[in-house]
PARO-122117 format. One record per residue (C-alpha): residue number from 1; x, y, z. Coordinates in nm, 4 decimals, padded with zeros to 6 digits. Example, Ala and Ser with C-alpha at 12.3 -4.5 7.8 and 13.67 -1.06 7.14 Angstrom:
atom num = 1&X = 01.2300&Y = -00.4500&Z = 00.7800
atom num = 2&X = 01.3670&Y = -00.1060&Z = 00.7140
***
This chain:
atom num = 1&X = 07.2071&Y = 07.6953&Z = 09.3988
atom num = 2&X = 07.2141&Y = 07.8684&Z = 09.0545
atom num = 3&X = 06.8658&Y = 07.9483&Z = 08.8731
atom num = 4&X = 07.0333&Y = 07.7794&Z = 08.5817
atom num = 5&X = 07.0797&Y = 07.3897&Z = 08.7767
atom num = 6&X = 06.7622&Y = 07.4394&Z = 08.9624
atom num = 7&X = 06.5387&Y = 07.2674&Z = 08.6284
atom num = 8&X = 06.8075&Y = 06.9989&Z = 08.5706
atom num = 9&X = 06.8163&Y = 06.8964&Z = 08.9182
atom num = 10&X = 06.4212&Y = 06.8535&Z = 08.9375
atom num = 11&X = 06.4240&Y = 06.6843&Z = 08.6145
atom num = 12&X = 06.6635&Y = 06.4291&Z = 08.7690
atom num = 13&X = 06.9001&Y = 06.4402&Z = 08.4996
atom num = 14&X = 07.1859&Y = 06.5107&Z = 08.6817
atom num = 15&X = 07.1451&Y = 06.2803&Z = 09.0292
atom num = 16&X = 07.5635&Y = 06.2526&Z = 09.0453
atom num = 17&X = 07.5576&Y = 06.5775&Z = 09.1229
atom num = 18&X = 07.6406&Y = 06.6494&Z = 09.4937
atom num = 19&X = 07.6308&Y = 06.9978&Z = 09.6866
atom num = 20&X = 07.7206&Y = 06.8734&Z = 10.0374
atom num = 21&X = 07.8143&Y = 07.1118&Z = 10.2822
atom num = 22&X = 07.6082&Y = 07.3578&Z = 10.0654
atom num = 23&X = 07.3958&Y = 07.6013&Z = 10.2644
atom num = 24&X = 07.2320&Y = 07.9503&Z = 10.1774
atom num = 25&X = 07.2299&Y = 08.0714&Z = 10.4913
atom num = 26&X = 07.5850&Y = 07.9450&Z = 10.6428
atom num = 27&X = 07.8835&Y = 08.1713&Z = 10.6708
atom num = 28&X = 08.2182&Y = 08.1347&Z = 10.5325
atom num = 29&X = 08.4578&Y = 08.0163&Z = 10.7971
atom num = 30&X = 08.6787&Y = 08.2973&Z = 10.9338
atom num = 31&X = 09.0089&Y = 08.3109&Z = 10.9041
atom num = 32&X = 09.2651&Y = 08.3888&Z = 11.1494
atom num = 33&X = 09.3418&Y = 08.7927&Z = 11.1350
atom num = 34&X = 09.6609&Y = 08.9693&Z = 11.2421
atom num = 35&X = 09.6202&Y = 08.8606&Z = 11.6173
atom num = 36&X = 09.7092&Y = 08.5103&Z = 11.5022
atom num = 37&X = 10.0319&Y = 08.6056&Z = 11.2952
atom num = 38&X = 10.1514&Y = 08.8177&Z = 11.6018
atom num = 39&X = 10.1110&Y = 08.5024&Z = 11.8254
atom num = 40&X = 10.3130&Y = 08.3411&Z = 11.6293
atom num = 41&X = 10.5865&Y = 08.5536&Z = 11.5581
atom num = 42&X = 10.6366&Y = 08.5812&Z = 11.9604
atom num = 43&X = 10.6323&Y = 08.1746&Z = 11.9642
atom num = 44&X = 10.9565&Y = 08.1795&Z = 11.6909
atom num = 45&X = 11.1315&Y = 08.4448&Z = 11.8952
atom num = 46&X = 11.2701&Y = 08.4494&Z = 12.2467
atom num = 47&X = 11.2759&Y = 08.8144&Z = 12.3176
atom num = 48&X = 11.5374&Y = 08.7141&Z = 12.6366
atom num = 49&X = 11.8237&Y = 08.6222&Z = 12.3618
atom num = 50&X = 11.7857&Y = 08.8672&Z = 12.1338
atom num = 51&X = 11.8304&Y = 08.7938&Z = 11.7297
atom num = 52&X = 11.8776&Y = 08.4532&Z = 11.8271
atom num = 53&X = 11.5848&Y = 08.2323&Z = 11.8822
atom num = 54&X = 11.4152&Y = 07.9150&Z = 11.7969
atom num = 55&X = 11.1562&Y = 07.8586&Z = 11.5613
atom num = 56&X = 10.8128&Y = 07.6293&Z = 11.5921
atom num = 57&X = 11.0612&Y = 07.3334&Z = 11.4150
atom num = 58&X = 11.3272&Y = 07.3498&Z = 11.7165
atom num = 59&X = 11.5458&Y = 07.5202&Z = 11.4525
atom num = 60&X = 11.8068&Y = 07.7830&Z = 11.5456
atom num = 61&X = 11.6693&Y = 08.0966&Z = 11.3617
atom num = 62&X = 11.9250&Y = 08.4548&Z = 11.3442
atom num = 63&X = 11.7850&Y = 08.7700&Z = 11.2209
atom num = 64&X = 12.0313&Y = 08.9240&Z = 11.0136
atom num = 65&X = 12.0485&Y = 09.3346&Z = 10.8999
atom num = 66&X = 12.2776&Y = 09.2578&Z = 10.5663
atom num = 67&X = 12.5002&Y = 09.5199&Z = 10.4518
atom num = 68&X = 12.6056&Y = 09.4359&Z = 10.0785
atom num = 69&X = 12.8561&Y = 09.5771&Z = 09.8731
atom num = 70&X = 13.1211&Y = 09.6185&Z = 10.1667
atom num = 71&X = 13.4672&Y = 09.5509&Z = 10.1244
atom num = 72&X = 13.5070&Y = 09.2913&Z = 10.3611
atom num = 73&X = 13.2628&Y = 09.0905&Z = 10.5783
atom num = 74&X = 13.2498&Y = 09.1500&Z = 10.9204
atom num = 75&X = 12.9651&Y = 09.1786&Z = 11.2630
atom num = 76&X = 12.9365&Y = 09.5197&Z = 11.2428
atom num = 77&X = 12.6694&Y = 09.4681&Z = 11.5701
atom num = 78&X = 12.4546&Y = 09.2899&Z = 11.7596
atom num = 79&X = 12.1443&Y = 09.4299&Z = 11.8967
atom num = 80&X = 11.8202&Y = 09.2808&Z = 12.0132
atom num = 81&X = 11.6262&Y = 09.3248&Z = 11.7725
atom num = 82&X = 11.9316&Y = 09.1566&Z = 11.4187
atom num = 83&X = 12.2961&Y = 09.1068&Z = 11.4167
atom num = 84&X = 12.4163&Y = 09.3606&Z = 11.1593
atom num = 85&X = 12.6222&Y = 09.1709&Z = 10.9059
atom num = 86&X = 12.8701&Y = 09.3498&Z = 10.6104
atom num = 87&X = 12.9388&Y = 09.1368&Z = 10.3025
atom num = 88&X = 13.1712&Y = 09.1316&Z = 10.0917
atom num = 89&X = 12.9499&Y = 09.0684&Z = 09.7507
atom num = 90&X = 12.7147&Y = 09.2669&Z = 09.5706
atom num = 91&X = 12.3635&Y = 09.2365&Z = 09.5969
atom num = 92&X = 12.2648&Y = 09.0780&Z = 09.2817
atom num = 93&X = 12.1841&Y = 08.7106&Z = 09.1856
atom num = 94&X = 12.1818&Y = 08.6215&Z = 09.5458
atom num = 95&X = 12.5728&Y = 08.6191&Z = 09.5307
atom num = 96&X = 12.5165&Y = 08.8224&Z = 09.9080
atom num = 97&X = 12.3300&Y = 08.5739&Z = 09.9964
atom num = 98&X = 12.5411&Y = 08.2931&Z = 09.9584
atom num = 99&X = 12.8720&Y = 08.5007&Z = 10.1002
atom num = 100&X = 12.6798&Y = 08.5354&Z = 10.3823
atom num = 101&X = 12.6055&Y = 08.2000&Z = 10.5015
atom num = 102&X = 12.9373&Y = 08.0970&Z = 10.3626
atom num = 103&X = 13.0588&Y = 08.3890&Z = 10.6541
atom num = 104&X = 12.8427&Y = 08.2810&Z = 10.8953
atom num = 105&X = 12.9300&Y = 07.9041&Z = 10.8896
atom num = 106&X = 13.3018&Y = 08.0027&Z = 10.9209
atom num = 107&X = 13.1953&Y = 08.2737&Z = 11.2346
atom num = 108&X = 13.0086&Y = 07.9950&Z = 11.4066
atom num = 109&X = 13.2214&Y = 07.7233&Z = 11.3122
atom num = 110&X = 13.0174&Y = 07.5005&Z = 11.1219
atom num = 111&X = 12.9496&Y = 07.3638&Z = 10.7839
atom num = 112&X = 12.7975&Y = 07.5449&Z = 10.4926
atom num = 113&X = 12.5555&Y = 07.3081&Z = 10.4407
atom num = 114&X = 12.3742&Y = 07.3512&Z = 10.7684
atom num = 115&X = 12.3036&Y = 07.7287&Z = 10.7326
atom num = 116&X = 12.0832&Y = 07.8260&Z = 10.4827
atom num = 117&X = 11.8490&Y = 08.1559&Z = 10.4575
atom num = 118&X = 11.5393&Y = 08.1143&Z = 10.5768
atom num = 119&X = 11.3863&Y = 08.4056&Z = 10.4961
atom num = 120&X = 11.4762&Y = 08.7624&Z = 10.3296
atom num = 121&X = 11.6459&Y = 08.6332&Z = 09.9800
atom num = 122&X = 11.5956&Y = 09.0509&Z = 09.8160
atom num = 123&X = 11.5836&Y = 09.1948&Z = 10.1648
atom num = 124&X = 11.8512&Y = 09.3440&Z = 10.3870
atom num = 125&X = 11.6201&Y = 09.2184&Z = 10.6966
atom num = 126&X = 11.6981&Y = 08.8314&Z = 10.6785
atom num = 127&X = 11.5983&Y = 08.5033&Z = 10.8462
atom num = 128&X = 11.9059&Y = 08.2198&Z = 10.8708
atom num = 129&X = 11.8652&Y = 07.8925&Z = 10.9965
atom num = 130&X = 12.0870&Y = 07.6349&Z = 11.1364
atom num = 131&X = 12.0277&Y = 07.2854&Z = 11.0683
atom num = 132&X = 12.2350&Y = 07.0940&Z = 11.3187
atom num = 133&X = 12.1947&Y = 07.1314&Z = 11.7073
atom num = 134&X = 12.3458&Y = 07.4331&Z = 11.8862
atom num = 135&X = 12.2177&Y = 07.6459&Z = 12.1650
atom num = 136&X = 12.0840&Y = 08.0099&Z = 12.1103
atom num = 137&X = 12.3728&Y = 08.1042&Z = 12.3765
atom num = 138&X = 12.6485&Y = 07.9602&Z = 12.1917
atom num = 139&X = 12.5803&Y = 08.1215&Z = 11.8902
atom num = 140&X = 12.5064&Y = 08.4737&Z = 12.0170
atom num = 141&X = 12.8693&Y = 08.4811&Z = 12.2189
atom num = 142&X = 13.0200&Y = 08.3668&Z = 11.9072
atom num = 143&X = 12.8529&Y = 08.6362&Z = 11.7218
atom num = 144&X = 12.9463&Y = 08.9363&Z = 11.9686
atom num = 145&X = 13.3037&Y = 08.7341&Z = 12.0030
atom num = 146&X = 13.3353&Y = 08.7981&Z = 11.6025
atom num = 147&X = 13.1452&Y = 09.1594&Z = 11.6936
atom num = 148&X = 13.4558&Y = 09.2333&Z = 11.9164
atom num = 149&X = 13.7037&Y = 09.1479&Z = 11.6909
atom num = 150&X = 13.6102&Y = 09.3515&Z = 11.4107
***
């Protein structure tokens, strides 16, 4: 307790007052440290398909490299680590961002309104999620189908 509330408290002027869970000698609670966070990022990812995984909400999660400012979109690759994506649209005032879920939803054959960027808006390294229920392994051989093709 503070020097300064140590006299009003023994005067009883201030009985309201309530320190529970107050004690000198206890120690702060630890949080978790980077072990934790690692755990976790192996839990969102299934290294077996690649940039396509599922995240701790059952959600269908793609790691996207983004390429703005090309001059038309297209899968430039797909590795294991991101799908490497070229946009037509400048990087400014997320106007990338939106061409590329509006790409992606027309690659993958879906609506616009159930992709959305999970992660990454003023990165190239980006998170997208898909809110209606695929599997992983139709949506990475529709990505290296679109791969081909380009």
């Amino acid at each position: 307790m503070s020097w300064v509330l140590l006299p009003i408290l023994r005067a009883g002027c201030c009985s309201k007052l309530s320190f529970s869970g107050y004690s000198p000698g206890r120690a702060m609670p630890k949080r978790g440290g980077k072990a934790g966070k690692e755990q976790n990022k192996e839990a969102v990812k299934s290294p077996a398909s690649g940039p396509v995984g599922i995240d701790k909400n059952g959600s269908i999660t793609i790691a996207i490299h983004a390429k703005p400012g090309s001059k038309l979109n297209a899968i430039t690759d797909v590795t294991a680590e991101a799908v490497g994506v070229a946009i037509a649209a400048p990087p400014s005032e997320g106007e990338a961002n939106a061409e590329l879920c509006r790409y992606l939803s027309k690659v993958l054959e879906i609506k616009k309104s159930d992709i959305v960027l999970d992660k990454g808006g003023k990165s190239r390294e980006k998170v997208v999620k898909i809110l209606i229920s695929v599997t992983p392994d139709d949506v990475l051989e529709k990505l290296k189908k679109e791969a081909a093709a380009s």
